[in-house]
C-alpha positions, 0 to 999 in steps of 0.5 A: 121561629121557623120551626114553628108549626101550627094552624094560626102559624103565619096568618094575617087578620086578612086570612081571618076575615075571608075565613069569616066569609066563607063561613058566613056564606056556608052557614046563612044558607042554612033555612033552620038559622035563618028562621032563628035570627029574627025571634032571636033579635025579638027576644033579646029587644024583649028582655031588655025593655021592661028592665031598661024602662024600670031604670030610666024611670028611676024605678027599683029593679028588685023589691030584695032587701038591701041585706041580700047581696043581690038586693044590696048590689042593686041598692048600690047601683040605684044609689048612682042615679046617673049610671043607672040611668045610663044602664037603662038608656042603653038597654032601651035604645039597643032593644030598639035597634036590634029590631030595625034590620039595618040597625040590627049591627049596631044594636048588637054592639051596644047590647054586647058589653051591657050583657057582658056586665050582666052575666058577670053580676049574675055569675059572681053574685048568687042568681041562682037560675037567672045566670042561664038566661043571661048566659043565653042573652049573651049567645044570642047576641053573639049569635046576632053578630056572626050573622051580621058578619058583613056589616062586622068585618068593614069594622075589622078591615075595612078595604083589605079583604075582598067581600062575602059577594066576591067570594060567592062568584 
């Protein structure tokens, strides 16, 4: 492989992760994104509490008949009380951690994989425009775990990489 060329050629996860941090102290200065962050945090704890609550609650989420496959898709998964549930505890508690600044991290991480499953069953299944909110809700949440890039890159490698502080001196 010595006549390989390329830009990840030879790079380690430490070279990603203070690549991570250069970019991350590039973009925070910003004043636009930094005004974004918390309405972004808002909007998606918003989006998820009124479906979380419906689903704790064992209460239907559609009022579609169960012959239309979106309504047949969640007449299946109202039919598992347990999941259902589960899906609904895990909205909830990610909407109310997203909203306390020091929790935001791991409120993002719960919300990532629910809104991934999300905008699966909204693209495989005929939505119509509710793909592009969902589709949103998942840049969001990305969105929230770049800004969260410090707390994110102890998950990563947690003492091999010199942090974002470092860096700035």
């Amino acid at each position: 492989m010595s006549g390989v060329a390329g830009p990840f050629y030879g790079w380690r996860m430490e070279s990603l992760v203070v690549l991570g941090d250069r970019l991350f102290l590039a973009v925070t200065g910003a004043l636009p994104l930094r005004l974004v962050v918390w309405p972004v945090r808002v909007l998606l704890a918003a989006a998820f509490v009124p479906s979380g609550a419906k689903k704790v609650l064992g209460q239907p989420f559609t009022q579609l008949p169960s012959s239309d496959p979106v309504g047949g898709f969640f007449a299946h998964l109202e039919a598992m009380p347990s999941v259902y549930w589960l899906v609904g505890i895990s909205q909830l508690v990610a909407a109310v951690l997203l909203l306390v600044p020091w929790l935001t991290i791991v409120g993002a991480l719960i919300y990532l994989p629910v809104s991934i499953g999300i905008v699966v069953v909204t693209w495989t299944l005929p939505f119509e425009n509710t793909r592009f909110i969902t589709a949103g809700m998942l840049v969001g949440v990305v969105f929230l775990l770049c800004w969260e890039w410090p707390r994110l890159r102890y998950l990563l490698l947690p003492r091999a990489v010199p942090s974002a502080a470092d860096l700035a001196q």
